[in-house]
Structure formats: structure tokens, C-alpha cells
N, C-alpha and C positions, 0 to 999 in steps of 0.2 A: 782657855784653849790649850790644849795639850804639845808641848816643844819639843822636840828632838834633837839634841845635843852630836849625834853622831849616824852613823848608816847602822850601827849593830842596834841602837836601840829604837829608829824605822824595820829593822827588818823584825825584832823580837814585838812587836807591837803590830804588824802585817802578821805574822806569825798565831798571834794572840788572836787579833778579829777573829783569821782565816777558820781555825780549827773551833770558835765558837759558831759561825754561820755554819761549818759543814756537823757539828753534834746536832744545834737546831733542825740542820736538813733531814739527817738523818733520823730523827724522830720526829718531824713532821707528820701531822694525820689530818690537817685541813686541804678546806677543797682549794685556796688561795694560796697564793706562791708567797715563800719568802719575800722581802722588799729587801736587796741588794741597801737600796741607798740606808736603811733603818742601822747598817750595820756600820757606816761610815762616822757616823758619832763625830768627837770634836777632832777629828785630824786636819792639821790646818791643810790650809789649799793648795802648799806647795807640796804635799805630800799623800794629799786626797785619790790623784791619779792613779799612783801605784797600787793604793790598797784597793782603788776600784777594780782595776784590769785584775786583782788574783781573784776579788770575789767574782765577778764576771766571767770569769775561769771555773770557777767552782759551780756555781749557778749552772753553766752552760754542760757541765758535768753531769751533774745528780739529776737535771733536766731529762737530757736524752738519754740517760739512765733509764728515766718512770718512764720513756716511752714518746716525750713529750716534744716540738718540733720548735723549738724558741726560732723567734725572728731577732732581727737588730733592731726592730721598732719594739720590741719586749723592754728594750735599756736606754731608750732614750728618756 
């Protein structure tokens, strides 16, 4: 399980996910949507939140970008 010693190296690691989920996004060509949680990997649990809430951000971005009308039963 992956530790975090400080807030700069949570944020360089939220940083890190963030901008691999949205290249994935953006070269996306299937018919099925990213899985938000796939990208969660080993971040422990006290720090799991945060990274959830920016890709759940992001997600909800590129979504109704393509057109697409996400629910909050999409994330649960």
C-alpha cells in the first residue's frame, strides 16, 4: 500500500492519476465508460476520497462533453 509522507506528495500522486484517467479519456474509442474506481489503485483509505472526488470531476467533464447525461447512481 502506497504512504504519503506529506500533502505535496497526496497532491503530486492525485496529480499523477488525474492527468492518466483524462489521456485514457481522451483517447477512448469504446462503447463502455472508463471505471473511475480502476483508477483508484492502491491509495490508502484515508486518502482514497480525495483522489475519488477529482476523478469524479473529471469523469463528469468528458461525460457531458460526449453529450452524455451521468446520474449520481453512475458512482455509486
Amino acid at each position: 500500500m502506497r504512504t504519503f509522507g506529506n500533502d505535496l506528495a497526496l497532491a503530486r500522486h492525485i496529480d499523477d492519476v488525474c492527468a492518466r484517467f483524462e489521456s485514457d479519456w481522451q483517447s477512448f474509442t469504446g462503447n463502455a465508460r472508463l471505471a473511475v474506481e480502476d483508477y483508484l489503485g492502491d491509495t490508502p483509505a484515508p486518502h482514497r476520497a480525495a483522489l475519488l472526488l477529482e476523478l469524479v470531476r473529471l469523469d463528469l467533464h468528458y461525460r457531458l462533453r460526449a453529450g452524455e447525461t451521468p446520474a449520481p447512481h453512475d458512482y455509486l
